[in-house]
C-alpha positions, 0 to 999 in steps of 0.5 A, a space after each residue: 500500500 503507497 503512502 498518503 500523498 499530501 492532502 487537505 481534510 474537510 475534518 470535523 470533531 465531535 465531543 461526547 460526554 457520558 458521565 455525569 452528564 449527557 453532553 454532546 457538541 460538534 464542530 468543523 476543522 481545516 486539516 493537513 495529512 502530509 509525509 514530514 520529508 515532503 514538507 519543503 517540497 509542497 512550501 515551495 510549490 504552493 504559494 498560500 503554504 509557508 514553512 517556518 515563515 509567515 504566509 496565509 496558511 504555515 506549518 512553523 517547527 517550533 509549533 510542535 513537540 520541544 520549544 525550539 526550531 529543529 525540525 520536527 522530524 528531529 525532534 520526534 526521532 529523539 522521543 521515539 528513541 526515548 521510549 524505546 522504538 526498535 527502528 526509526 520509522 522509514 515514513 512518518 506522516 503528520 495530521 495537523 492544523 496550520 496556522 492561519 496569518 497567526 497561530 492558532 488553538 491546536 488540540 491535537 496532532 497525529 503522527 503516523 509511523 511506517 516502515 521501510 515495506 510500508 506497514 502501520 508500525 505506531 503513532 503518537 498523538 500530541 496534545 496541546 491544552 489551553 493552559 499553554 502546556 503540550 504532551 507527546 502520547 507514544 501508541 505502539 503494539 496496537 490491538 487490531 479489530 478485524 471488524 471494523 479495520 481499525 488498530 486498537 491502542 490503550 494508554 493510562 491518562 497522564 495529562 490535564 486538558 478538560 477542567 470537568 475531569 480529573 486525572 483518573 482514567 485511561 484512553 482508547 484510542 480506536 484508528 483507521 489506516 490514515 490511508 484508508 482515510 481520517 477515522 480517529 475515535 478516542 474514549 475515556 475509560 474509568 473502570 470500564 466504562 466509557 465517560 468521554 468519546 471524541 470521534 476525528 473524521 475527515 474527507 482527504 483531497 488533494 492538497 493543491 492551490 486550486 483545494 486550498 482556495 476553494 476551502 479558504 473561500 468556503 470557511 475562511 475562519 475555521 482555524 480561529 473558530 476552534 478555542 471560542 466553541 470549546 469555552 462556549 461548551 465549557 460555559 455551557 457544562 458548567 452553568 447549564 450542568 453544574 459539572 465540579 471543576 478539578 483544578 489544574 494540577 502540576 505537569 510532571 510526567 516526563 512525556 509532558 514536552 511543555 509544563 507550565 508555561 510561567 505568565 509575565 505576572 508569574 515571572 515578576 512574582 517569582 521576582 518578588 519572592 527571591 527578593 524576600 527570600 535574599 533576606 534570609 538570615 537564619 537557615 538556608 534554603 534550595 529552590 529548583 524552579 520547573 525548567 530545572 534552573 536552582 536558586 539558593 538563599 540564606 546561609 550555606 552549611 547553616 540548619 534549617 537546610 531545606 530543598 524545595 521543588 516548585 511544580 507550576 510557576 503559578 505557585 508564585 501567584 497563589 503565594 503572592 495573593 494568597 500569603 499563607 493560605 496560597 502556600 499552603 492551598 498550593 502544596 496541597 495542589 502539587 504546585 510544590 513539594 519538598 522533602 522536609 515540610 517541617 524544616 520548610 515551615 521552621 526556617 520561614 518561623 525563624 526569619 518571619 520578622 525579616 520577611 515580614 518587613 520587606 513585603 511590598 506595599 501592595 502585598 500588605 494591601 492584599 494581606 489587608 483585604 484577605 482579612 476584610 474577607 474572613 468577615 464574611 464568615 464571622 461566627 454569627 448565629 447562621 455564620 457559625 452553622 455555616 463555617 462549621 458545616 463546611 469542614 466537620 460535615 465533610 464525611 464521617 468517614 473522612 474523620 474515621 480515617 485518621 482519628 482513633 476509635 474515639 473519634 477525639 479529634 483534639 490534641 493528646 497527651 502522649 508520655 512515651 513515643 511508642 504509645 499508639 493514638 488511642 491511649 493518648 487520647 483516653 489519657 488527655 480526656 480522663 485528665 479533663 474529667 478529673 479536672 472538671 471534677 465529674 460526679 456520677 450526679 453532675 449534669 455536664 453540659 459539653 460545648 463542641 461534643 464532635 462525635 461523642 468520645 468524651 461524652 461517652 467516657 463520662 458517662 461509662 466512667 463516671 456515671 453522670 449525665 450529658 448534654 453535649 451540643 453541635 452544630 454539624 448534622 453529621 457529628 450528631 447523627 453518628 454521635 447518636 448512634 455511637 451512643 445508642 450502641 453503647 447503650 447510653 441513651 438514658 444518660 447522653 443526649 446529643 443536641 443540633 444547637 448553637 451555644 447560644 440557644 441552650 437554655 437549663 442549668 448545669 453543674 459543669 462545663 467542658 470544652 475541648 478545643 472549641 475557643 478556636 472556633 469561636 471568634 475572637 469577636 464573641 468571647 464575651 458572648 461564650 463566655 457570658 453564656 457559659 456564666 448564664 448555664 453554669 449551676 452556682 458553685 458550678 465548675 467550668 473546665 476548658 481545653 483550647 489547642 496548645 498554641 503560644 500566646 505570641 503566635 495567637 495575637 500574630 494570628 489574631 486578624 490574619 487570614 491564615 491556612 487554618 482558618 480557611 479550612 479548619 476553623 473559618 470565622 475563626 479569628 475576624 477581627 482586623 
């Protein structure tokens, strides 16, 4: 079988969702199918066609694979090597879009591979995102289906393109001889289903001046058509279909060719950051940048010594609006990762008055702002149900993962380092139940009772009874349970109520680590409201987390990590 000769596709694309929604659109392409040692030869004899300089229509090297102006075919040989092809293919024909006057959105090109006999022996598919980054998916030892004439190729996801799906899942890809014609189908599979199609088909036709002119006269703006529908589509699934949006993570698999593209804003925040980061005194710190270039600061063969790998310059963003919250939220999001956390954290403690001091007047503004922000979720009565829902009703079994059998999601007390977390726990809990004093004929009253592990020991242990009080509809619901297991009904009630509301009188009051989430602003109020619940000569008994008073008058206004997901309305006061 001959080779395909130099042809323009009248293509078009069409997208199919399945899962979670049914979503469907379609939409034309001006394609090129051409051998890439034919290249030259068809730029010189068509006068509308230009390679690697302007012209109507253009094919420019730099547009594909690595940045850089070698041409393609090098550029490809070296990957192919890379993933460990046998033999340089004889032929490689590439299915593409050109550039039309200027560049334009590119999602994906075709590379297909024969031999020296002419047979099909592979392809790659390059993938182009809108977020500027580009991924090179090498397709060999396809399975064929007879059927349907069609090769079959599998490959495990491994780049970001689609806001509306995360990075789970494996293609398909389902393609026809070139020769025989443009017939690419590309599926999603999660678990064996298919959530996501896009089926590439198109009709070849000599690719000549008389061709090129015709489908110009007939469609002149089809390549720049391509970016405007698919975010008229995205706008259309999330306004229409209410899909979730998964954030972009950080490119790192070594077959993505260009990771994380840094914007001018990025570049000059990094800038920035490296400014602060020269007045490091105490410690010294490694920053390897995503393009492999390395800075350091501070003071070599000092502690803390730390390394930092940053993923996406967008880090430098996120750090810049966000100060703490960014960097936090951003590690979290793989946009930077390092070896030692700890030392990380420790060394910024130990400098933190000489970065604090060098921020630029418009970081202290956006600092400003972030904490007239935190306003919004001050602990009023609404406020309170809110910011508490949005963490402690993540899921129960969010919270059985990680805490122990108690469920005491509060600090311990350990006395030895091999003690496992239960023992700790029940050890800190029965302190604050001799500190509080608990009778077996004392009514306690417990402010923030989570998911019952302290009430449930008070009354198992001591034989009292108690009222513990939530606003998280999940704590109650398995808290109520935990407790009718344990066959405690007559002596624990769990109530869906503010402190505010309670009204009775009570021997004694705990509380275990809930002045975090209470707010600065309303401690007048607790503890008005505690004075107004507690039995004459009552007892009064309270937890709070172990934090130094500096650090909490430092944390006081401050839009920090915990209290954009932990504890919000927290601390509000400016």
């Amino acid at each position: 079988m001959k080779t395909i000769r130099p042809s323009l596709f009248d293509a078009a694309v069409e997208h199919r969702r399945r899962e979670p929604v049914e979503h469907a659109f379609r939409y034309p392409l001006r394609l090129f199918g051409f051998d890439l040692e034919e290249l030259p030869h068809i730029a010189r004899r068509l006068p509308l066609f230009g390679l690697n300089r302007w012209n109507l229509l253009s094919i420019h090297d730099r547009d594909y694979l690595d940045p850089g102006d070698a041409p393609i075919r090098e550029k490809l040989e070296r990957h192919l090597r890379s993933a460990g092809l046998d033999a340089s293919p004889a032929r490689v024909v590439l299915v593409t879009s050109s550039r039309h006057l200027t560049r334009v959105f590119n999602p994906v090109s075709f590379y297909f591979f024969f031999d020296v006999h002419e047979n099909w022996i592979g392809m790659a598919a390059e993938v182009n995102n809108t977020f500027g980054e580009r991924h090179l998916y090498v397709l060999t030892n396809p399975e064929s289906d007879s059927q349907e004439g069609l090769h079959r190729y599998y490959t495990d996801k491994a780049f970001h393109v689609s806001p509306f799906h995360d990075m789970e899942g494996r293609y398909e890809f389902l393609v026809r001889d070139i020769r025989k014609g443009l017939d690419i189908r590309i599926r999603l599979l999660k678990e064996g289903r298919v959530v996501f199609e896009a089926h590439l088909e198109g009709r070849p036709v000599p690719l000549t001046s008389a061709n090129l002119l015709k489908d110009l006269a007939r469609r002149p703006a089809v390549a720049h058509k391509t970016m405007p529908r698919i975010l008229r589509e995205a706008y259309h699934l999330y306004r229409d279909h209410k899909l979730p949006v998964y954030a972009k993570p950080a490119a790192r698999d070594a077959w993505t060719l260009i990771k994380n593209p840094p914007s001018p804003l990025d570049r000059r925040l990094q800038s920035w950051l490296f400014h602060l980061f020269n007045h490091i005194q105490v410690g010294f710190l490694t920053v390897r940048l995503p393009h492999g270039s390395v800075r350091s600061f501070g003071r070599s063969g000092t502690e803390p010594s730390v390394e930092i790998q940053v993923h996406d310059p967008g880090f430098f963003r996120r750090v810049f609006f966000g100060g703490d919250v960014g960097l936090g939220e951003s590690f979290m999001d793989g946009a930077w990762e390092t070896s030692d956390l700890t030392g990380f954290i420790t060394l910024l403690i130990l400098n933190r008055d000489r970065l604090e001091d060098r921020q630029s007047t418009l970081s202290r503004l956006l600092s400003f702002l972030n904490r007239w922000r935190h306003l919004a979720r001050a602990n009023t009565l609404p406020g309170a149900k809110r910011n508490i829902r949005r963490h402690y009703d993540l899921s129960n079994e969010l919270f059985e993962a990680f805490l122990d059998k108690s469920m005491t999601y509060s600090c311990a007390v350990f006395e030895r380092e091999d003690e496992d977390l239960e023992t700790a726990q029940l050890r800190k809990l029965r302190r604050i139940i001799r500190k509080a004093r608990l009778g077996p004929d004392d009514h306690v009253l417990e402010i923030g009772c989570g998911w019952g592990g302290f009430a449930l020991l008070a009354a198992r242990e001591i034989g009292c009874r108690v009222t513990g009080i939530t606003v998280s509809e999940a704590q109650r619901r398995l808290a109520t349970e935990r407790i009718r297991r344990a066959g405690l009904q007559d002596r624990v009630t769990i109530l869906l109520s503010d402190y505010r509301k309670v009204r009775g009188r009570f021997d004694k009051i705990v509380s275990i680590e809930m002045l975090e989430a209470v707010g600065h602003e309303y401690y007048s109020d607790f503890f008005a409201c505690c004075e107004r619940l507690l039995a004459p000569h009552g007892r009064w008994c309270s937890k709070p987390s172990p934090s130094p008073i500096f650090d909490m008058k430092v944390t006081e206004g401050a839009a920090t990590g915990s209290k954009n997901t932990s504890f919000p309305g927290a601390c509000c006061r400016l």
